[in-house]
C-alpha distance (Angstrom), angle and dihedral (degrees) to the residues before:
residue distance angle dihedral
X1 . . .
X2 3.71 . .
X3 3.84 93.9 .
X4 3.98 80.7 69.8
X5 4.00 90.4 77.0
X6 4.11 86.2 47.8
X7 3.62 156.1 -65.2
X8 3.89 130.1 13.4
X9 4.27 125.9 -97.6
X10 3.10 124.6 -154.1
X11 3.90 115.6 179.8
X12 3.90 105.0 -140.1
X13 3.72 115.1 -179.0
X14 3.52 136.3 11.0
X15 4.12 133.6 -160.2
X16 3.57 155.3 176.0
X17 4.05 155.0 -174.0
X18 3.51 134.8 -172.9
X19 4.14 134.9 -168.5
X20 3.74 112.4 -92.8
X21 3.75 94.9 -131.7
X22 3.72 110.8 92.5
X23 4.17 127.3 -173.5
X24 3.83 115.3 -171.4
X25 3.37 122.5 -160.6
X26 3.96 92.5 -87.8
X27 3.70 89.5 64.6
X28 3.86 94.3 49.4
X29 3.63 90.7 53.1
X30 3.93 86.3 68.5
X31 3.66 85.0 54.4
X32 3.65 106.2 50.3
X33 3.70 138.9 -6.0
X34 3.77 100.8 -60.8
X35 3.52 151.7 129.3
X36 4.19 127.3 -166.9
X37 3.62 87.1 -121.6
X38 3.91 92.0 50.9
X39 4.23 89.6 57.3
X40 3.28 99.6 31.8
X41 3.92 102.1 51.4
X42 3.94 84.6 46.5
X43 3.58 103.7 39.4
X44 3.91 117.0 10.0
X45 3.85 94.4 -122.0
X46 3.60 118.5 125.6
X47 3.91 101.4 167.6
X48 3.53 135.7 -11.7
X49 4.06 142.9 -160.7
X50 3.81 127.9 -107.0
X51 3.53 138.0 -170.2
X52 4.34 114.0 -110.9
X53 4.09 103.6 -122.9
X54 3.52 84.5 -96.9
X55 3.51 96.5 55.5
X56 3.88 132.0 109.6
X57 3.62 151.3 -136.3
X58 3.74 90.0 -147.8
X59 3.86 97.3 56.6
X60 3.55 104.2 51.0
X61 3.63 89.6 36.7
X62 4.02 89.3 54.5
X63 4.01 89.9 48.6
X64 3.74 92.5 51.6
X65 3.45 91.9 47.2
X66 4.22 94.8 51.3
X67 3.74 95.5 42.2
X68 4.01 81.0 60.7
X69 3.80 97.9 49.7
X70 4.07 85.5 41.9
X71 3.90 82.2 54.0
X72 3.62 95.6 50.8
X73 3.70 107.9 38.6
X74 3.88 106.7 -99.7
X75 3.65 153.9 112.9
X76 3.32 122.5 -127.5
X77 4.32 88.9 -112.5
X78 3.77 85.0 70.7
X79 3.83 85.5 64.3
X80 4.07 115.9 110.9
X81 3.43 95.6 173.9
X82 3.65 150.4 7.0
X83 3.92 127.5 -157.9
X84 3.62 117.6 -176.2
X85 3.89 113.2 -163.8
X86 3.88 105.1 -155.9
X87 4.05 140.5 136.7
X88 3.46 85.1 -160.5
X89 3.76 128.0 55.6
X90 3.89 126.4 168.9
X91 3.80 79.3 -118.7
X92 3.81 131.5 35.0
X93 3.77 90.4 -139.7
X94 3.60 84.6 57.3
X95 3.55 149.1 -89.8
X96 4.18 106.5 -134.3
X97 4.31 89.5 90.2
X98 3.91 86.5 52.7
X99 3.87 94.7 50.2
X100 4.08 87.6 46.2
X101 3.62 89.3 50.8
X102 4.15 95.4 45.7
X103 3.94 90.8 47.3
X104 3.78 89.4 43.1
X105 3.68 101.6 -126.4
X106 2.95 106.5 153.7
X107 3.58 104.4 162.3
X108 3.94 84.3 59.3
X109 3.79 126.0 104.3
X110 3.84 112.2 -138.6
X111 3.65 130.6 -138.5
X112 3.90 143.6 168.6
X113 4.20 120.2 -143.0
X114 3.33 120.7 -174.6
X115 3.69 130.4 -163.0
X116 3.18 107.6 121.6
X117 4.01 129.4 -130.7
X118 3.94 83.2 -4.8
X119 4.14 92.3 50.8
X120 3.93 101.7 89.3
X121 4.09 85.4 63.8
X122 3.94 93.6 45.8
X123 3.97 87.7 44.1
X124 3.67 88.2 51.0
X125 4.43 88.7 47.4
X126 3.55 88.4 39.4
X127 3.86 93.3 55.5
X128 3.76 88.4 47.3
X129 3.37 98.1 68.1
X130 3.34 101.3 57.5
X131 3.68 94.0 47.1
X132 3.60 90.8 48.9
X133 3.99 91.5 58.4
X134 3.09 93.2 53.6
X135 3.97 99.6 -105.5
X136 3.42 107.9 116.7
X137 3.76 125.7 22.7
X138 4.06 93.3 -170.7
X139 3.61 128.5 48.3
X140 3.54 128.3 170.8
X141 4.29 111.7 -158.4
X142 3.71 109.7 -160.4
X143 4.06 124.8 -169.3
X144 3.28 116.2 -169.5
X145 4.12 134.7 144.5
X146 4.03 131.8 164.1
X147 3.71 95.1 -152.3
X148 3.65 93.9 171.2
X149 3.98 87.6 83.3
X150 3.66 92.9 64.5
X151 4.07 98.4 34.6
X152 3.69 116.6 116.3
X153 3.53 99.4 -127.8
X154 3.83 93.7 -155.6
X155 3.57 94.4 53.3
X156 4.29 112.9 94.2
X157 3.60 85.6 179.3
X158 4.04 92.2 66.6
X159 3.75 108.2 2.9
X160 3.93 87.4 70.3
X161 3.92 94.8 55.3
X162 3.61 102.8 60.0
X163 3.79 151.5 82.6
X164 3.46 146.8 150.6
X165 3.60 138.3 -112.2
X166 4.12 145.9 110.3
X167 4.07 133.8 -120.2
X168 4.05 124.0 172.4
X169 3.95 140.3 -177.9
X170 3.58 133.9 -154.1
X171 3.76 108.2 -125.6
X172 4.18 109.2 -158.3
X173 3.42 133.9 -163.8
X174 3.98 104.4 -112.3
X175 3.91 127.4 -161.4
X176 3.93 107.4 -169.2
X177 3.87 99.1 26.1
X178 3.75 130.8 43.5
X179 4.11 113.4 -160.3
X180 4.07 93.8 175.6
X181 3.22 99.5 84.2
X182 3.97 106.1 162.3
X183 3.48 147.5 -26.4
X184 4.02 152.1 -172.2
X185 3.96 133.1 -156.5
X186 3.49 132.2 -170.5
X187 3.70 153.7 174.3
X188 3.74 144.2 -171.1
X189 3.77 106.5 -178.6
X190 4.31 83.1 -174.1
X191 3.38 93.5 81.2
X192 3.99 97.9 44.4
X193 3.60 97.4 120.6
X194 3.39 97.1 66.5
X195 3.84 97.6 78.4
X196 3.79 110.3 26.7
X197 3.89 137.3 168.2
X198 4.14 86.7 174.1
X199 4.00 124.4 178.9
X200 4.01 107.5 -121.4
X201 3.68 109.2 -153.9
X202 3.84 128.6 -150.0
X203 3.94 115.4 -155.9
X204 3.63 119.2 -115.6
X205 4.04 120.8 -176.1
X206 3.54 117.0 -132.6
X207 3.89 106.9 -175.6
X208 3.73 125.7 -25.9
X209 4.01 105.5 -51.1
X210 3.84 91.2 12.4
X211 3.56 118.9 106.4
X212 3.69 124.1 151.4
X213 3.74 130.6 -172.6
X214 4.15 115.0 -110.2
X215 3.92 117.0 173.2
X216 4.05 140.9 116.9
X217 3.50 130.4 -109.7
X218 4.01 127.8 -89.0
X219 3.43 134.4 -116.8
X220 3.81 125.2 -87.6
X221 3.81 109.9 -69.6
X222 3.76 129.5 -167.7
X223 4.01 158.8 -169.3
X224 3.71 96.0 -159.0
X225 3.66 86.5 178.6
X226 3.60 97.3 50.3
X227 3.92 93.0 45.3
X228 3.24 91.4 52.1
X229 4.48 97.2 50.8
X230 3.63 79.1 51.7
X231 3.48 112.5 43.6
X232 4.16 84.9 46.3
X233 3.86 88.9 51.2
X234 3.72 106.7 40.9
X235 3.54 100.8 31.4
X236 3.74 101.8 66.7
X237 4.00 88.1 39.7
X238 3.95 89.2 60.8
X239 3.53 102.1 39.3
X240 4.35 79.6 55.3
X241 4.01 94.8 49.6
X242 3.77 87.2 42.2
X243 3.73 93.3 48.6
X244 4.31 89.7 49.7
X245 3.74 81.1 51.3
X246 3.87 95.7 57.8
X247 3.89 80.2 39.4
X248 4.18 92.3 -128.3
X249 4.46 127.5 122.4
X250 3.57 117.2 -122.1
X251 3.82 86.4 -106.1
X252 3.81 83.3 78.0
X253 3.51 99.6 52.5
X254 3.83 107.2 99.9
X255 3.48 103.8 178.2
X256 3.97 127.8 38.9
X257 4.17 110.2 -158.8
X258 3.66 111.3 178.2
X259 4.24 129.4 175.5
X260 3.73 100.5 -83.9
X261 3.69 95.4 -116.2
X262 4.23 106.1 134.9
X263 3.59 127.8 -34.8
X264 3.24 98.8 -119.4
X265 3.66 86.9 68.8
X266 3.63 97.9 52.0
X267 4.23 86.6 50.6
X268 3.36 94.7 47.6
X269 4.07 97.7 47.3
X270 3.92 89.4 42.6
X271 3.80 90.2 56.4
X272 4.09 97.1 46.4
X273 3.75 83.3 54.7
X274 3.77 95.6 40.3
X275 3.85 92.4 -124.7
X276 4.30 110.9 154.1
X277 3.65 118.6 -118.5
X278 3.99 93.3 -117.0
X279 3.86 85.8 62.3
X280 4.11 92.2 47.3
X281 4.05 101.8 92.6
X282 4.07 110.0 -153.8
X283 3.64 126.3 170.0
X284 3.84 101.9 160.6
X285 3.83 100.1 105.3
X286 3.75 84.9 73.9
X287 4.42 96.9 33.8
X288 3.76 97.7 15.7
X289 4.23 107.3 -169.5
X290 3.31 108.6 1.0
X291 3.81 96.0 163.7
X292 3.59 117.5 -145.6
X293 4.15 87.9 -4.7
X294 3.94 90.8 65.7
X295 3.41 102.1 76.5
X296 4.13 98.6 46.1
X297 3.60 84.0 38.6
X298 3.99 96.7 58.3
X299 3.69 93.7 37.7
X300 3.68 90.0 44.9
X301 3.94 88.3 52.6
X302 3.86 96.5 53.5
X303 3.59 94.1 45.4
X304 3.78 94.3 62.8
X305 3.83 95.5 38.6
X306 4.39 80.1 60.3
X307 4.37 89.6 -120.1
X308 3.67 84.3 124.3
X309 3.93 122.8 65.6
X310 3.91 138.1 -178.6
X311 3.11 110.1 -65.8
X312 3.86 108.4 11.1
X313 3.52 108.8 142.7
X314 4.02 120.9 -125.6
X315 3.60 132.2 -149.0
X316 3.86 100.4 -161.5
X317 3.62 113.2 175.5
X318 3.98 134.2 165.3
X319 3.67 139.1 -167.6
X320 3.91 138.1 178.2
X321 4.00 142.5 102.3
X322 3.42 115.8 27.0
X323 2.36 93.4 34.9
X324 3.83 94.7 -88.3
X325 3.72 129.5 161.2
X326 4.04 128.7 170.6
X327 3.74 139.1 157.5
X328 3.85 135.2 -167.2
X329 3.85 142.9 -158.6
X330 3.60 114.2 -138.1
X331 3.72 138.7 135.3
X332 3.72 135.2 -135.4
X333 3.83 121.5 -101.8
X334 3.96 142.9 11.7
């Protein structure tokens, strides 16, 4: 239906990387109050990757994104554009010009997108567009946070959830076959405080009548609660209206990829849409919240292990601060 409005994608490659450090649930009990059976029973994480202190955004970000031009047969020259999705870039002006420059694609226009948890699936939208107008006919989407630098290490109630890592496709402009098949965004700024990585500022006087604000930003805080009403609520409707869109049933959804947030999310949207478990891909007892990486990083995962095939047709949708929440139609392959 979409392919109406202009030209064919096909999404040809995906890929991924991950820190080498990992700390399982044992290790965060000697960090706070915890026990593996405490996470895991609420969440579904059992260990997760972080970045050394001399890690970076930009590296894993650039591996993930050359595994998935390895995967689907280019160079990074025959790159138009890249989007990285991320809430946290080595640099706050941005860190999409740096991976360009690392992969040497120079050809490549370079971008940052931030919506959080929910970004991967707006990067992928975004990237649409401008393949569908006929703009750019290659775009590599990267998602990639290190959330450990803004965890509050003292904090079970969010220190537990997350992880870092990176995963990326290349999106390509496709003239017999369109794989894009439909999508749905959305926002509700009213409910913003209930996932926040906010900037406190400290006053500092310039010159009499002057003062400006200087400061850093805080560490994760959230309504797990709250996230979780809404992610159970508005996920499943969005996923539907996106489905309409693409003009296919849930029967014909083969694969359900959801944000990696808690499992009991996943389970609970998969049964409000009437989706089996065996169609429900998870991979965040090994990652756990990976933020806009989870989502690239799961589908990246099943790809190589052969699960997915030609054809199969994805519901991906994410959801997190913003509040933000999206899904999209595509399917796998050329």
């Amino acid at each position: 239906m979409l392919q109406q409005l202009g030209i064919g994608i096909a999404i040809t490659g995906t890929g991924s990387a991950v820190p080498s450090a990992v700390l399982d649930n044992h290790g965060m009990s000697h960090i706070v109050e915890t026990s593996d059976e405490w996470i895991s029973t609420r969440t579904g994480i059992r260990q997760r990757r972080l970045a050394g202190a001399d890690g970076s955004l930009k590296a894993i970000a650039t591996q993930a994104a050359q595994n998935a031009l390895d995967m689907a047969g280019i160079t990074p020259m025959d790159v138009d554009l890249i989007l990285l999705t991320t809430s946290t870039p080595d640099d706050l002006f941005g860190s999409a010009s740096q991976i360009q420059a690392e992969l040497g694609a120079a050809q490549a226009v370079a971008f940052d997108l931030t919506a959080a948890c929910s970004g991967f699936v707006f990067g992928m939208v975004t990237a649409s567009q401008f393949i569908r107008t006929g703009t750019y006919q290659t775009v590599l989407v990267i998602g990639a946070d290190i959330l450990s630098r803004w965890v509050d290490w003292t904090d079970r109630r969010t220190c537990v959830l997350f992880g870092d890592g990176a995963g990326a496709i290349v999106m390509q402009a496709h003239p017999e076959n369109d794989r894009f098949l439909g999508f749905e965004l959305r926002s509700d700024g009213t409910q913003s405080d209930s996932l926040t990585l906010a900037f406190q500022s400290h006053p500092k006087a310039l010159v009499d009548g002057i003062t400006v604000g200087q400061g850093t930003f805080q560490p994760i805080a959230m309504n797990g609660q709250e996230i979780y009403r809404f992610a159970v609520k508005k996920v499943p409707e969005v996923i539907e209206k996106a489905l309409f869109r693409a003009n296919l049933t849930v029967d014909q959804v083969d694969w359900l990829l959801l944000h990696q947030a808690n499992q009991r999310i996943l389970d609970a949207v998969a049964e409000r849409l009437g989706i089996p478990d065996h169609k429900v891909i998870s991979n965040m007892a090994k990652y756990g919240n990976t933020s806009a990486a989870s989502i690239p990083l799961a589908l990246d995962e099943v790809v190589r292990e052969g699960k997915i095939k030609s054809g199969d047709v994805i519901a991906a949708s994410g959801f997190g601060a913003g509040l933000t929440w999206g899904a999209a139609i595509f399917q796998w392959g050329r």
